[in-house]
N, C-alpha and C positions, 0 to 999 in steps of 0.2 A: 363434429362430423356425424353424419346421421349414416343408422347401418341401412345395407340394402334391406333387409324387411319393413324397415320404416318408411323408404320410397317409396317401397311395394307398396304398402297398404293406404300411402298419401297419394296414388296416382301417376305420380312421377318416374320418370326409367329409371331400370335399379337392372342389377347382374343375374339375373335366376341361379348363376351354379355359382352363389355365396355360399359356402359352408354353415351359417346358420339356416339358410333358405332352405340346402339340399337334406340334410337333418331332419327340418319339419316336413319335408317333400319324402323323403324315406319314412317315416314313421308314418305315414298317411297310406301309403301306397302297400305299406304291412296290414293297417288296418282292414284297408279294403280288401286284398287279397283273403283276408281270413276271412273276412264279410260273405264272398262270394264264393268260399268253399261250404257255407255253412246248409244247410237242408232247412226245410219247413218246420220239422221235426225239433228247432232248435229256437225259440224264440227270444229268451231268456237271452241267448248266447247273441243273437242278432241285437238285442237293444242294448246289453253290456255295450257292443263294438259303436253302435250308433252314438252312445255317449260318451265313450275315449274318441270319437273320431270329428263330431260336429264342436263349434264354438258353444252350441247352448240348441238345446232340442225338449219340445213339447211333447206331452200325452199322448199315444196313438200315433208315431210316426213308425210309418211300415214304406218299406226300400226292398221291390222286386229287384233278385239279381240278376245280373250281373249291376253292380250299381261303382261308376267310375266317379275320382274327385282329385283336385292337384293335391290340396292341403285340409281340408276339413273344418279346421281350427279355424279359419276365414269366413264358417258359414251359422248362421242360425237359422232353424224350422222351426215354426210353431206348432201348435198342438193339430191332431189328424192330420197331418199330410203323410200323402200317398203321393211315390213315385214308382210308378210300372218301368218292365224292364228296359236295361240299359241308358238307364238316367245318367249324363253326365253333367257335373257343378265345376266348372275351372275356373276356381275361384281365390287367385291370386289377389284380387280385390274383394272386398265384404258383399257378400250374398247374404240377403235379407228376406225368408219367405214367410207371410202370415200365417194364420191359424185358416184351417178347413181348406189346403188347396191341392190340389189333385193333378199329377202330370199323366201325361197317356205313353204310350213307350217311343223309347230315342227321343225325348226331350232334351237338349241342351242349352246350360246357360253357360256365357261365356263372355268373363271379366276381363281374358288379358288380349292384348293387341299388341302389335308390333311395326315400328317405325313404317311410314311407307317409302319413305327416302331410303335406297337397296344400302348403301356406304351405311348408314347408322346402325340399319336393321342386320348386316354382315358384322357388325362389331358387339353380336350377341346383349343387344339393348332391348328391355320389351316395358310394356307398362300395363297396367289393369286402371278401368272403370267400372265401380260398384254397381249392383242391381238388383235391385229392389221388387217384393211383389206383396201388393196385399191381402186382406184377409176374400176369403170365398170367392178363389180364384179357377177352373178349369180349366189347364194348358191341354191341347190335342196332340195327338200324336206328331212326332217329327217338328215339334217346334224348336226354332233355334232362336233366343234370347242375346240379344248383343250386348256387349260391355257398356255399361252408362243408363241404361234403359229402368226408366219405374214403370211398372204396373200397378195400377191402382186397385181397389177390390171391389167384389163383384162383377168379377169380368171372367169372359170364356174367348180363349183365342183359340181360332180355327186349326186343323192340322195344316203342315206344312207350312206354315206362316213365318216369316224370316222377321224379327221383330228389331227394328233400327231404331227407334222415338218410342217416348213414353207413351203408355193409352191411360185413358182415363178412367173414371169411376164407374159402374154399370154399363156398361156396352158390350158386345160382340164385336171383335177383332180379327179379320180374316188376310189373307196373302201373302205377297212378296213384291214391297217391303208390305210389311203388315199396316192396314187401316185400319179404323172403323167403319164396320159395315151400319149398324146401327145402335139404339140404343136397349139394354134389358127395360122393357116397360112393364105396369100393371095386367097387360094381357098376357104374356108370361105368365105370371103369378098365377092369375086366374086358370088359363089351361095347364099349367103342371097340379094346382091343386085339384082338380078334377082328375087328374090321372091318379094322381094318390088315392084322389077316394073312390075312383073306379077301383081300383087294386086292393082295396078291404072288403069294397062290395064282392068283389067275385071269391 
């Protein structure tokens, strides 16, 4: 018989208030708490909690508080990501974020779902869908990531953008539900490196 964390993390409906669940759901919730009591003043003290708190965390990961998460231990960040304030991860299923990606504030991703059938979903039954993002990624402000969803890298999704389907590799992502607007091309490239080198000229 398989425990409920194991359904958890397969996808499958599993009980949230199992005692090994609430456990790793209390120590998480300790974590953060102390997270977001902590000052700027304290940096050291902030990356300790960052790595009792995440499954596996990169070089350069900085977390504006207030920074909310179910379990932590469910998530990997890669190296430089930035989350602005009040980032939430519910991440009952495996959250996946690459290296160099950047949220804007009130970001959320969100793995768990709940039956839509009212009888199943009233008999305290829920499940999660993992979500994935990859590397050189720019989320805007107020995006919300749904459960099952890959983002691929080199992508910038628009604020407010309610993301339902995977987006793919180099493109701009905007709305609700979120599409693509277009694709990141070589003229990009070209007008942001002139802005850089306008920015040394001056």
């Amino acid at each position: 018989m398989r425990t409920e964390k194991e359904k958890m993390l397969a996808g499958d409906l599993y009980i949230a208030h199992d005692p090994e669940l609430r456990k790793d759901f209390k120590k998480a919730k300790e974590l953060v708490r102390e997270f977001n009591h902590t000052t700027e003043n304290q940096p050291e003290e902030r990356q300790r909690i960052i790595k009792n708190l995440f499954k596996k965390s990169g070089k350069g990961v900085y977390l504006e508080p207030p920074f909310y998460t179910d379990y932590g231990c469910n998530t990997i960040v890669g190296e430089n990501f930035y989350a602005n304030y009040e980032c939430i991860i519910l991440d009952i299923a495996n959250v996946t974020i690459g290296d160099n990606v950047f949220f804007g504030p009130r970001v959320g991703i969100y793995t768990a779902g709940h039956p839509i059938d009212a009888v199943i979903r009233n008999e305290a039954f829920e499940y999660g869908k993992p979500v994935t993002i990859g590397d050189n990624v720019w989320v805007g402000a107020n995006v919300a990531i749904n459960p099952g969803v890959k983002i691929g890298s080199n992508v910038v999704i628009g604020s407010g953008a309610v993301v339902t389907k995977d987006i793919p590799d180099n493109v701009i992502a905007v709305g609700n539900p979120c599409r693509v607007l277009r694709k990141i091309n070589d003229e990009d490239k070209k007008y942001w490196e002139a802005e850089k080198q306008r920015y040394y000229e001056n």
